[in-house]
C-alpha positions as CSV (number, residue, x, y, z in Angstrom):
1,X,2.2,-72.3,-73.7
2,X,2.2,-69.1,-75.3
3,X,-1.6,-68.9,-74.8
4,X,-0.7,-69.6,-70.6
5,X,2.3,-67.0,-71.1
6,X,-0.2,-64.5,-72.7
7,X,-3.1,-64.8,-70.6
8,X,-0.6,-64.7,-67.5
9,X,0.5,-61.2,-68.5
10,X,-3.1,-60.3,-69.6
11,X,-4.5,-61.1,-65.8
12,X,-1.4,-59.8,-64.2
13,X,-2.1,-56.3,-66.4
14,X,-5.4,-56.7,-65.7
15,X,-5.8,-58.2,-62.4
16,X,-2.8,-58.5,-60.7
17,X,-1.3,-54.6,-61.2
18,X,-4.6,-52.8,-60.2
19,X,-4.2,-55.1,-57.0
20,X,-1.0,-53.7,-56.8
21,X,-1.5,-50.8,-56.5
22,X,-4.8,-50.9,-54.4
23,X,-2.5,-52.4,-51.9
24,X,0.5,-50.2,-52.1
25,X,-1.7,-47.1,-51.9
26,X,-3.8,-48.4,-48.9
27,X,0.0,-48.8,-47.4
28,X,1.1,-45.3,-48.2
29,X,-2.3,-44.3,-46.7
30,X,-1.9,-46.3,-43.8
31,X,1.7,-44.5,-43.4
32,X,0.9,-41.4,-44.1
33,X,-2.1,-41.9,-41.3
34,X,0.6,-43.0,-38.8
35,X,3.1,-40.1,-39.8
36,X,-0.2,-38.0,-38.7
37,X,-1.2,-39.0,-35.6
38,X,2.9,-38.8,-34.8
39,X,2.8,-35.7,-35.4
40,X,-0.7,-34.9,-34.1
41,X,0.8,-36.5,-30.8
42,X,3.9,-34.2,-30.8
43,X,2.2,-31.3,-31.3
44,X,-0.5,-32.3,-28.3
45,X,2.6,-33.1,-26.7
46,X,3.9,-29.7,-26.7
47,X,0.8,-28.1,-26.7
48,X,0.8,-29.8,-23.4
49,X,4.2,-27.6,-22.4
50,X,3.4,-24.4,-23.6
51,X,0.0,-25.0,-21.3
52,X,1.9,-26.4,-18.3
53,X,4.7,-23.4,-18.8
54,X,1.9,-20.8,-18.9
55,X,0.2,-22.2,-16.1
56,X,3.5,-21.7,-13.8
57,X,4.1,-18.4,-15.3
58,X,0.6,-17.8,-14.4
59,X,0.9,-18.9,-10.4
60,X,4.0,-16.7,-10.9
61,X,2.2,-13.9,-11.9
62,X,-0.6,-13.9,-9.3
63,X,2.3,-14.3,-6.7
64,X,3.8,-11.2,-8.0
65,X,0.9,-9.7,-8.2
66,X,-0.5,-10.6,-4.7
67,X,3.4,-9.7,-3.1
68,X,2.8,-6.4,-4.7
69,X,-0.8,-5.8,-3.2
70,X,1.1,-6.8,0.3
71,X,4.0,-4.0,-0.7
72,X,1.7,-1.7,-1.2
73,X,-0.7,-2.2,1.4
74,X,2.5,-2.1,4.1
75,X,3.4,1.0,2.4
76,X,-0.2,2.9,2.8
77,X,-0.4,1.3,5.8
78,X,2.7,2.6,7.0
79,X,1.7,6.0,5.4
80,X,-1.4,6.4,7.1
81,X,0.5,5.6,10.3
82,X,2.9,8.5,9.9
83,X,0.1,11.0,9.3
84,X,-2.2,9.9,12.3
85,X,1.5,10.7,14.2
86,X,1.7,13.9,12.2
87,X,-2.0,14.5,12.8
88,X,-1.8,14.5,16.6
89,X,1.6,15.8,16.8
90,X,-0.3,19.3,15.0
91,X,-3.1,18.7,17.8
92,X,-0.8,18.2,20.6
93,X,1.1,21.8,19.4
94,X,-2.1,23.3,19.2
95,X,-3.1,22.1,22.8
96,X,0.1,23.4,23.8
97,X,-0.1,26.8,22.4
98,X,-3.8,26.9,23.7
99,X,-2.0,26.4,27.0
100,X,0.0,28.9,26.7
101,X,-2.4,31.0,25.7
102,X,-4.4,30.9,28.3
103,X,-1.4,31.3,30.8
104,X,-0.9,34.3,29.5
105,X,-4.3,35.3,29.9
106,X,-4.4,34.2,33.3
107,X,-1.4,36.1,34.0
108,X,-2.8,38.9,32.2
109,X,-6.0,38.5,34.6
110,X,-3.3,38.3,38.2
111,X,-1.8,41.4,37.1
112,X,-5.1,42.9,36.5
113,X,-6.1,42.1,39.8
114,X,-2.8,42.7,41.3
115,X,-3.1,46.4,39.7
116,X,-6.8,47.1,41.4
117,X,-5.2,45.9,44.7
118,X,-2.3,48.4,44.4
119,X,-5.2,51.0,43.5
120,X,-7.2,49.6,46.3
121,X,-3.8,50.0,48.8
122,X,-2.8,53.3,47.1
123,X,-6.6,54.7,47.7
124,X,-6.4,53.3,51.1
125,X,-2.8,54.9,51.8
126,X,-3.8,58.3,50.6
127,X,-6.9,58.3,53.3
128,X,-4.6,57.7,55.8
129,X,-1.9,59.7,54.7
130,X,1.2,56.9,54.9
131,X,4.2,58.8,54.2
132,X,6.0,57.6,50.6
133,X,8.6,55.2,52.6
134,X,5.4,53.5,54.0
135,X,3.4,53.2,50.5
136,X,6.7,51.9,49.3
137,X,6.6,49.2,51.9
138,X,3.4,48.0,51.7
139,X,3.7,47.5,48.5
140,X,6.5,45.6,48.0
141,X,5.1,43.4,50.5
142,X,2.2,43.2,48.8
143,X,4.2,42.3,45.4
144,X,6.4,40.0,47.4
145,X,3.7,38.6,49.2
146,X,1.8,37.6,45.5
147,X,5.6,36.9,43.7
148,X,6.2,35.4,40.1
149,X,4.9,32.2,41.6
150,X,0.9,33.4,41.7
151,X,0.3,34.0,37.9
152,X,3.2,31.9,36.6
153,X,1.1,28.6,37.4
């Protein structure tokens, strides 16, 4: 019996406690593998949040982005509006003045003519010797006759 007693605890030192512990440390292995791929499966988890959160910040971004380019295009667009109306309010001030301009030449010009008629009149009263109150008639009439309305058109 003490033979059986011996050998038992000479096999189960031997045999039975390497065993033992073969096993346990395949369990903790085995575990510790699990604990991993938790993990590993938590962090793909919120890997996979941070990436979805990015991508909507992303869309946000190019929305911004794009509702600025809009602003901004409205804005030149609206710019480029305002000086075209600038633009050809500066050409329609110049087209006036150039009117004006040459009304004053024109009227320059009637005057001009109306001054070589009153020569012409005054050449033509002196050969036949009009008295003064006679000159003075004719050429009112004359001035009448040609008024403000001839050279103010």
């Amino acid at each position: 019996m003490l033979a059986v007693c011996f050998l038992f605890f000479l096999l189960s030192y031997l045999l039975f406690n390497p065993a033992r512990n073969l096993l346990k440390k395949r369990q903790e292995k085995i575990k510790s593998d699990m604990d991993n791929a938790a993990k590993d499966k938590a962090d793909a988890s919120a890997m996979k949040e941070e990436y979805t959160k990015k991508i909507e910040n992303a869309e946000k971004d190019v929305d911004n982005i794009l509702s600025e380019g809009r602003k901004k295009a409205l804005q030149r667009e609206n710019e480029i509006v305002t000086e075209a109306k600038a633009e050809a309010a500066r050409v329609l001030e110049r087209a006036e003045k150039e009117i004006e301009l040459e009304k004053s030449k024109v009227q320059d010009e009637v005057k001009q003519e109306m001054i070589q008629v009153a020569g012409v009149m005054a050449g033509k009263i002196i050969t036949a010797s009009i008295d003064e109150a006679t000159q003075n008639k004719l050429i009112d009439e004359a001035l009448n006759e040609m008024g403000d309305d001839t050279w103010q058109k």
